[in-house]
C-alpha positions as a LaTeX table, in Angstrom:
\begin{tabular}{lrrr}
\hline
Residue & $x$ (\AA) & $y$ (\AA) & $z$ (\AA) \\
\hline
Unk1 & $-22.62$ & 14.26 & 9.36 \\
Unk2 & $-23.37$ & 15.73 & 6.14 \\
Unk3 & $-20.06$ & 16.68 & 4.27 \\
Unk4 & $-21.93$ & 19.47 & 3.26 \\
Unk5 & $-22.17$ & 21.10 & 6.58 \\
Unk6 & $-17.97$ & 21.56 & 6.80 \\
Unk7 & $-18.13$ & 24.40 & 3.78 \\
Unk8 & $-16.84$ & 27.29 & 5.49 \\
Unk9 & $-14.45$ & 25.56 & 7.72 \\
Unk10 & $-11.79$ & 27.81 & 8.58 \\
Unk11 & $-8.43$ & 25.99 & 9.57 \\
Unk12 & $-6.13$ & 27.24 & 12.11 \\
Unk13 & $-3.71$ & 30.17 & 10.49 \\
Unk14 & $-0.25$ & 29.30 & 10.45 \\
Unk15 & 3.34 & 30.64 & 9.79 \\
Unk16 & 5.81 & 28.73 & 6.78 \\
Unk17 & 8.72 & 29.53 & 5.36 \\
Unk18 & 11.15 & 27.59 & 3.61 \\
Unk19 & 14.52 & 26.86 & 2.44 \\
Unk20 & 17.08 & 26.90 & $-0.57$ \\
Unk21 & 17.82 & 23.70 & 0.31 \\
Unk22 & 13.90 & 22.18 & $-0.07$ \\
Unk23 & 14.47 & 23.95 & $-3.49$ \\
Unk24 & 17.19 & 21.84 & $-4.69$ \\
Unk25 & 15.65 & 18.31 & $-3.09$ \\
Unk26 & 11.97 & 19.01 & $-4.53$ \\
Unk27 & 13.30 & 19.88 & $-7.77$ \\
Unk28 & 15.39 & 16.43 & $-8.05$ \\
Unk29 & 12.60 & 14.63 & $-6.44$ \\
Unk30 & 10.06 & 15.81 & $-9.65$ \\
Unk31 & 13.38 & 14.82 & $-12.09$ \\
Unk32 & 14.22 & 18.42 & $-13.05$ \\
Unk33 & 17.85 & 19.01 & $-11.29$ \\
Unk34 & 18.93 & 21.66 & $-14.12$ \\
Unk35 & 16.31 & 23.98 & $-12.20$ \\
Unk36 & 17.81 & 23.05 & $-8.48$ \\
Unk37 & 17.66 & 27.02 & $-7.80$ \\
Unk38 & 14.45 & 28.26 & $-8.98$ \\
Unk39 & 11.20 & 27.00 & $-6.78$ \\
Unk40 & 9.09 & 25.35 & $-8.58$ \\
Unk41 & 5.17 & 26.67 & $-9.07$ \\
Unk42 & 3.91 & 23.80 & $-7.02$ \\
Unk43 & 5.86 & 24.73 & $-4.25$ \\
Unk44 & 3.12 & 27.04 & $-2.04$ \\
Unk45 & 1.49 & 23.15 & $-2.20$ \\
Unk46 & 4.02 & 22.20 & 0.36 \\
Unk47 & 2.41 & 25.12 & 2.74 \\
Unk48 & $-0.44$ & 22.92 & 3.13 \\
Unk49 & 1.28 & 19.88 & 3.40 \\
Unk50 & 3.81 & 20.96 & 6.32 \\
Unk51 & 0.74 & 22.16 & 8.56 \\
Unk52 & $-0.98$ & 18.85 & 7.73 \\
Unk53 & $-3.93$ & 20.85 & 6.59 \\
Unk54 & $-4.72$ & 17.75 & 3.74 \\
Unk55 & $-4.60$ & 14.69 & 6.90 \\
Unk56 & $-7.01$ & 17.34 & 8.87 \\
Unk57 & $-9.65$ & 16.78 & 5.86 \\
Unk58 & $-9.51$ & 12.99 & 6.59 \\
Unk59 & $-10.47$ & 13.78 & 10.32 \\
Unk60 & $-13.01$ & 16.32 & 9.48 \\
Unk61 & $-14.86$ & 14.10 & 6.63 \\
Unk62 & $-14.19$ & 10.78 & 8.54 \\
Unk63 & $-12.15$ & 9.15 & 5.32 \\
Unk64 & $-9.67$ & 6.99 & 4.72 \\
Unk65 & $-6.64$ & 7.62 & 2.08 \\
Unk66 & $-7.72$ & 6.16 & $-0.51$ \\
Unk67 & $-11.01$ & 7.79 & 0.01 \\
Unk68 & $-10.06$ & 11.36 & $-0.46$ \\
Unk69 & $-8.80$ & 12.06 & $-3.93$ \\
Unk70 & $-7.04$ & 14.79 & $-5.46$ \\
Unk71 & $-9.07$ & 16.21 & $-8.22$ \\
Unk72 & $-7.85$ & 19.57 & $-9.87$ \\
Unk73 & $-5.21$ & 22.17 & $-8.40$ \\
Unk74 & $-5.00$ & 25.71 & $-9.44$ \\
Unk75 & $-2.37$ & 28.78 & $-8.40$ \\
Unk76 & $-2.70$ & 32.79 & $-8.88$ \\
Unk77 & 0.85 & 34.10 & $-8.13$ \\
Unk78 & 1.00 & 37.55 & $-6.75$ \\
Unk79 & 4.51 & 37.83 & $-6.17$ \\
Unk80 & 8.10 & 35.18 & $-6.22$ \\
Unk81 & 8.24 & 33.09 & $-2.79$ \\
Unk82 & 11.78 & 33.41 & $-1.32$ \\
Unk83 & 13.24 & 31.08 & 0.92 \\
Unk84 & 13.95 & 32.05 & 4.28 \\
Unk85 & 10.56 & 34.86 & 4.66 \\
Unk86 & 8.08 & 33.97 & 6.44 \\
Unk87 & 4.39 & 33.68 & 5.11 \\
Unk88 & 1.04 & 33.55 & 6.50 \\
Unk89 & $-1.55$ & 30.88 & 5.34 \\
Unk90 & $-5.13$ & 31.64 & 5.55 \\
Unk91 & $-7.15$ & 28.34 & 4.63 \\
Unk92 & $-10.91$ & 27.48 & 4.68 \\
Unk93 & $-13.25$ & 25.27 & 2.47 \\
Unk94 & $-15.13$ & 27.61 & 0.63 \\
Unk95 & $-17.93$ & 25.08 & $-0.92$ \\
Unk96 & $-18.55$ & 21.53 & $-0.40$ \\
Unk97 & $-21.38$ & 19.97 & $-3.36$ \\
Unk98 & $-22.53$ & 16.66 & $-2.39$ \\
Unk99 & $-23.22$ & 14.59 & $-5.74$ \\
Unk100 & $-25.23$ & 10.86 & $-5.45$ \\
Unk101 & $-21.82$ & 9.11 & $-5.35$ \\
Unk102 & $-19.11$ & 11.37 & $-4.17$ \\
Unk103 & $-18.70$ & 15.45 & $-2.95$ \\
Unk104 & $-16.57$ & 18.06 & $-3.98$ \\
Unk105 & $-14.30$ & 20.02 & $-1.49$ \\
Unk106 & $-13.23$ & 23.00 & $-2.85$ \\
Unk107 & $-10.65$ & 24.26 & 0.03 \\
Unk108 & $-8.64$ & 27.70 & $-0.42$ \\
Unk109 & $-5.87$ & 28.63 & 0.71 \\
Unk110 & $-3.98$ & 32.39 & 0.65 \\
Unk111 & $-0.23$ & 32.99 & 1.47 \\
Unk112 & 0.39 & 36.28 & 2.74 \\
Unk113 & 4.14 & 38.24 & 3.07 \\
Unk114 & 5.11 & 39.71 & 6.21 \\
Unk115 & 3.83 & 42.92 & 5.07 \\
Unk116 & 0.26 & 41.43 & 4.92 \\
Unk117 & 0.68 & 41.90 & 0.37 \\
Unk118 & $-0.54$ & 38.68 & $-1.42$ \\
Unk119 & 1.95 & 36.56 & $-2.21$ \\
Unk120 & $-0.01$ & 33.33 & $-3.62$ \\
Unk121 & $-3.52$ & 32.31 & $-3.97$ \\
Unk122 & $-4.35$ & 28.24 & $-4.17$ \\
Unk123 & $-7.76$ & 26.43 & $-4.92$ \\
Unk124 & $-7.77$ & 22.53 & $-4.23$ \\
Unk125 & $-10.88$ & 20.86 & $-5.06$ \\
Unk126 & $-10.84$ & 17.21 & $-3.47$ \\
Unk127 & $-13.46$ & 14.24 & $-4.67$ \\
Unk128 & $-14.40$ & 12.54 & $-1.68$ \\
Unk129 & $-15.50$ & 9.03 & $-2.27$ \\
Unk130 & $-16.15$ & 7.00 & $-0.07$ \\
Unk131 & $-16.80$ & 4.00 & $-2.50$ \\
Unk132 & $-14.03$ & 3.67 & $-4.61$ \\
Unk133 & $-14.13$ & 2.45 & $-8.49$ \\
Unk134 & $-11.99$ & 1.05 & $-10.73$ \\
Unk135 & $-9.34$ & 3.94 & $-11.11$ \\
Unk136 & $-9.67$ & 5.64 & $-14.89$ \\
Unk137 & $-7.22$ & 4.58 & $-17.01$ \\
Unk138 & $-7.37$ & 7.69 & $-18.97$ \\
Unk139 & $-8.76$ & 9.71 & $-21.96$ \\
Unk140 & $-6.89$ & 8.84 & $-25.48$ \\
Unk141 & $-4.14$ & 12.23 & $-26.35$ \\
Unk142 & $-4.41$ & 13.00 & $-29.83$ \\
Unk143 & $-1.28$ & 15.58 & $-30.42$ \\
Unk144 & $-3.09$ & 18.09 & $-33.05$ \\
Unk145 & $-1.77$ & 21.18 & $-32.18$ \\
Unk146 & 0.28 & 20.44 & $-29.30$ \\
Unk147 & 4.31 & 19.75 & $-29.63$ \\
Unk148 & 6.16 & 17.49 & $-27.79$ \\
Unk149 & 8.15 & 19.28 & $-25.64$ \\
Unk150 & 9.67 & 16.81 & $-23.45$ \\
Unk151 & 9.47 & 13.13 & $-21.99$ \\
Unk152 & 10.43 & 12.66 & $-18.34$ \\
Unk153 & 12.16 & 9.33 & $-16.93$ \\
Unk154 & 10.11 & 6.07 & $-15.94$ \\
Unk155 & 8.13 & 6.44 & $-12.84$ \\
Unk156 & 9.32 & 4.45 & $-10.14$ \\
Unk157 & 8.83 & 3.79 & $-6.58$ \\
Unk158 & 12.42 & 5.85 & $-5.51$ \\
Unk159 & 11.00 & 8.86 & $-6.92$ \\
Unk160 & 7.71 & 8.76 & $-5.45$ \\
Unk161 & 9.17 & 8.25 & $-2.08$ \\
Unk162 & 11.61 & 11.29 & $-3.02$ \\
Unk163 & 9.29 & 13.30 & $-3.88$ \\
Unk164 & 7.01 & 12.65 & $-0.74$ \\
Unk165 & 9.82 & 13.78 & 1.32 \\
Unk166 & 10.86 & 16.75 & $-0.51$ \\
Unk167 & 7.23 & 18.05 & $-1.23$ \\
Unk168 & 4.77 & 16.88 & 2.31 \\
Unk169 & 2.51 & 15.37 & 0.08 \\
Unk170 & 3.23 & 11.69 & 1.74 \\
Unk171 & $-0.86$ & 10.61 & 1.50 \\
Unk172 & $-0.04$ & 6.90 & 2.43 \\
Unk173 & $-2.26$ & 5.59 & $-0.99$ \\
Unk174 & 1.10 & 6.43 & $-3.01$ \\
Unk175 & 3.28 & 4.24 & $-0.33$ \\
Unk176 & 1.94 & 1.52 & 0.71 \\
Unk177 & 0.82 & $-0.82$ & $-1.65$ \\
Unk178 & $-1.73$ & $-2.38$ & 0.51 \\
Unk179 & $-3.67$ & 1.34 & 0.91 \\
Unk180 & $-3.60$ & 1.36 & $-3.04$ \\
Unk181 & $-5.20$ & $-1.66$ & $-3.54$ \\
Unk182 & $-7.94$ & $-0.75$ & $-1.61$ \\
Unk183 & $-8.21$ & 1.90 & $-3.92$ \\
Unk184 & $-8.65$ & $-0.35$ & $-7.10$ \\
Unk185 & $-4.80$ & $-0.33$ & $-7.99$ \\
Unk186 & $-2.43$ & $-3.07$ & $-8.81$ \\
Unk187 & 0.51 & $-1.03$ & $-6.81$ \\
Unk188 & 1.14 & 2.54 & $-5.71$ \\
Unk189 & 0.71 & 5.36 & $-7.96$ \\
Unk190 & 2.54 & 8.88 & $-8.06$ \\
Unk191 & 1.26 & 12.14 & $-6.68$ \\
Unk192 & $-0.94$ & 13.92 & $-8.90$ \\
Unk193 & 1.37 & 16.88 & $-7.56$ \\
Unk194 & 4.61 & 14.70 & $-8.71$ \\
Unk195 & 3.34 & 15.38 & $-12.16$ \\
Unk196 & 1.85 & 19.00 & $-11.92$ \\
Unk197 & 5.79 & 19.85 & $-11.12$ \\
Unk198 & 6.48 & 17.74 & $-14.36$ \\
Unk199 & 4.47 & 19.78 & $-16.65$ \\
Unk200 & 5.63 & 23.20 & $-14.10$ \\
Unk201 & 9.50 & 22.48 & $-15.25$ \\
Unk202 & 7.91 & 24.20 & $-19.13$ \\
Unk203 & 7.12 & 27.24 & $-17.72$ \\
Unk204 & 8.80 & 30.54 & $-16.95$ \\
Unk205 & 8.88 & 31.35 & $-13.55$ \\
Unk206 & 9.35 & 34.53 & $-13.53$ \\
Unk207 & 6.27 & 35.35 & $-16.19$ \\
Unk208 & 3.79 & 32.62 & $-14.68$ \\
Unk209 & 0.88 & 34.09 & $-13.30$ \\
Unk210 & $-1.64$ & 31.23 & $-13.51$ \\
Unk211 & $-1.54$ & 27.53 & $-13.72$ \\
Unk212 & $-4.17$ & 25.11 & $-12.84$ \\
Unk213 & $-4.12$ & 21.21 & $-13.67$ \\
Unk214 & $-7.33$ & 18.55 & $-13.83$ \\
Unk215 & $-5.96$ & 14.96 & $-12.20$ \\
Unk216 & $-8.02$ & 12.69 & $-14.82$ \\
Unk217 & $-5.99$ & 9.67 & $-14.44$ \\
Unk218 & $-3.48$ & 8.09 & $-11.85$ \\
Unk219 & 0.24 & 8.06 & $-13.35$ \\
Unk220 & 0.98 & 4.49 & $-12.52$ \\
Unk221 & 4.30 & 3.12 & $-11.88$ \\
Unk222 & 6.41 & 2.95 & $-14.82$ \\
Unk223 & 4.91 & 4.87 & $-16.42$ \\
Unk224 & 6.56 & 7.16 & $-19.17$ \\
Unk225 & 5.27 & 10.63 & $-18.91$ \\
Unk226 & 5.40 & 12.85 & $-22.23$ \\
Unk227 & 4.65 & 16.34 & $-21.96$ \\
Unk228 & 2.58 & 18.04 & $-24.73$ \\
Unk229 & 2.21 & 22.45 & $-24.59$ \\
Unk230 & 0.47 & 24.74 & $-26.98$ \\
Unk231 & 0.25 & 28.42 & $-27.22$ \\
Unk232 & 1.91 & 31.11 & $-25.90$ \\
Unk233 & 1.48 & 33.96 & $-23.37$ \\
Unk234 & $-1.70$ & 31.51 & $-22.98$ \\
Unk235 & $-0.57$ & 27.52 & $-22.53$ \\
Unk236 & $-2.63$ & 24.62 & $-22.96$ \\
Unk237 & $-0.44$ & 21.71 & $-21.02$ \\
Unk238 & $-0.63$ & 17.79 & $-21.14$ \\
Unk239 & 0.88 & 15.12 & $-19.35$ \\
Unk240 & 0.28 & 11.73 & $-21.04$ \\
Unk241 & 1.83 & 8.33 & $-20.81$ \\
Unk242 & 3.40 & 6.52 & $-23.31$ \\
Unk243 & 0.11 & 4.64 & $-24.19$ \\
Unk244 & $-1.22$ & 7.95 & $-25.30$ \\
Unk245 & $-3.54$ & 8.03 & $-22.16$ \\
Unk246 & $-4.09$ & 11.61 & $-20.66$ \\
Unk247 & $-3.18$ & 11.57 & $-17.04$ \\
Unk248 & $-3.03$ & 15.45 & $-16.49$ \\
Unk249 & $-4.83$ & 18.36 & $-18.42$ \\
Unk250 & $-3.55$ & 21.71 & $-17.64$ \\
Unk251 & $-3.08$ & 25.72 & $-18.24$ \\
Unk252 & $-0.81$ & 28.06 & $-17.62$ \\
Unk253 & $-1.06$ & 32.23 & $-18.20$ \\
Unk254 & 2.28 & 34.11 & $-18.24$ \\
Unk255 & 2.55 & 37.78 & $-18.77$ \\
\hline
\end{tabular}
């Protein structure tokens, strides 16, 4: 089957909600424990994680784990999620483009509050590829106009594991390191998502409106992630390595 013919797949609608206690784990998992009580922005993610909407794509498209990558993420917030309410998710894949190597799966997802308001709005767009390359090792960061505004500790296996617990997002190319391989890398690699909360811990919670992220390179074990921001009401974000090599490009829009 074409992978074309799945755009307008509707998934099944489901109920989530969520605890103080996730709160606290997910933000030690991404390394930012001085913000245990605030959620972090990529925490609607989880929504689609807990209803396994992301392991239904590898049914529907026939793919393996390593097949089905993570390529960009974006978030509209409507309103603060609070523990313990109960949303309803409304997902469906809303274009697939089939390209000569790979396709695009652009799936979105809407969280509503019990009285039926928007609460969140999410856009995943997914590269499926069912050849896999030699992973990117990354654009070179030149800093220009963006500051240094804080380096995160060395990426290791505990805290990908952590992180897969506290967050859903356990795809099994970032566990085992047999899955990875087949992939094209020399061990596992963290969760694109890992470091989208990295670069999440600069921004203001309670102003953030917007904030989308590209995935252009793995972040590798051990690596060193240094996070770069620029502007103000309007944020250009970067998560680099300590190599210089550009494994996230982001954005953020706060009020």
């Amino acid at each position: 089957m074409s992978l074309t013919a799945l755009a307008g797949y509707r998934f099944a609608e489901y109920q989530w909600s969520f605890e103080a206690e996730r709160v606290v784990a997910l933000n030690q998992a991404i390394g930012m424990p001085n913000r245990c009580n605030q959620p972090p922005p990529t925490l609607p993610y989880s929504a689609d994680m807990d209803q396994d909407v992301v392991k239904q794509l590898f049914t529907l498209t026939g793919l393996e784990a390593h097949q089905l990558l993570h390529g960009e993420q974006h978030f509209h917030y409507h309103q603060p999620l609070q523990p313990g309410r109960v949303y309803r998710s409304s997902a469906h894949l809303s274009e697939v483009i089939s390209k000569p190597r790979f396709s695009l799966l652009h799936k979105q997802t809407r969280l509503f509050a019990a009285d039926g308001s928007l609460a969140c709005e999410m856009l995943s767009l997914y590269v499926a590829l069912p050849e896999p390359g030699v992973p990117s090792v990354g654009p070179a960061f030149e800093a220009q106009d963006s500051l240094l505004a804080q380096t995160a500790t060395e990426i290791s296996r505990e805290q990908i594991r952590a992180f897969a617990s506290a967050s859903g997002d356990d795809n099994r190319v970032h566990l085992e390191p047999a899955l990875a391989h087949k992939a094209g890398h020399p061990d596992v690699f963290a969760q694109g998502m890992l470091g989208m909360g990295l670069l999440g811990s600069l921004l203001p919670g309670s102003r953030l409106r917007r904030f989308g992220v590209r995935f252009l390179s793995p972040i590798a074990l051990g690596d060193h992630p240094r996070l770069y921001q620029s502007g103000s009401t309007s944020r250009n974000l970067i998560l680099a390595n300590e190599n210089n090599r550009i494994r996230i490009r982001g954005y953020a829009e706060l009020d």
